[in-house]
C-alpha positions as CSV (number, residue, x, y, z in Angstrom):
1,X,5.7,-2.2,-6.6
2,X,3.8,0.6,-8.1
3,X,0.6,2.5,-7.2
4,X,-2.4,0.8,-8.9
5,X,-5.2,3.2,-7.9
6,X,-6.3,5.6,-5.3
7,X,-9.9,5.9,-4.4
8,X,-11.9,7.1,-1.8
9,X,-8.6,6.8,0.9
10,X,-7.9,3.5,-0.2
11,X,-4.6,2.5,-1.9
12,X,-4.1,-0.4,-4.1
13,X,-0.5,-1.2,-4.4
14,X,1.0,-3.8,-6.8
15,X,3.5,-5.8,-6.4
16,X,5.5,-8.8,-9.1
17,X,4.1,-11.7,-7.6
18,X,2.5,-13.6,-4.5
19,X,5.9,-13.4,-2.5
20,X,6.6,-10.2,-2.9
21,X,2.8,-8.9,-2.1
22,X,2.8,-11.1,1.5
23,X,6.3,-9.9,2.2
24,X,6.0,-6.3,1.4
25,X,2.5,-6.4,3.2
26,X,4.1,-7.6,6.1
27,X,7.2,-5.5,6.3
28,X,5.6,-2.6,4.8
29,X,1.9,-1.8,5.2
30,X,2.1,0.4,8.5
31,X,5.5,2.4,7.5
32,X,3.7,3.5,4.4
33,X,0.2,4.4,6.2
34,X,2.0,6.2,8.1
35,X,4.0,8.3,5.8
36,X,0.8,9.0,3.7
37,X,-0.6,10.2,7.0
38,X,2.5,12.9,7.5
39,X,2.7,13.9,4.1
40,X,-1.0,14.5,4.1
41,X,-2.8,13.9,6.7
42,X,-5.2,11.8,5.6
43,X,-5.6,7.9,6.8
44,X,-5.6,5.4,3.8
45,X,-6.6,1.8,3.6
46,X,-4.0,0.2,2.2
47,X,-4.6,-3.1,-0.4
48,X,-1.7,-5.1,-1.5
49,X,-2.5,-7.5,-4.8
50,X,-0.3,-9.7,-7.0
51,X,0.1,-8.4,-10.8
């Protein structure tokens, strides 16, 4: 998974495939809005997509 883009507070993250998009989506998606927050206070919107 990598870091696609980062525009306007929103976060595009890639990820391999499919699989691995849903799953870290679902696993993932608040824990890293969250640390994003802490680290710098700002809320991002946070876009998973398959490469």
């Amino acid at each position: 998974m990598f870091v696609s883009s980062i525009e306007n507070d929103k976060m595009t993250l890639v990820a391999p495939n499919e699989f691995a998009r849903d799953w870290l989506e679902e696993r993932y998606a608040e824990l890293i809005k969250s640390l994003l927050k802490n680290i710098n206070g700002k809320d991002y919107a946070i876009r998973f997509i398959a490469k």
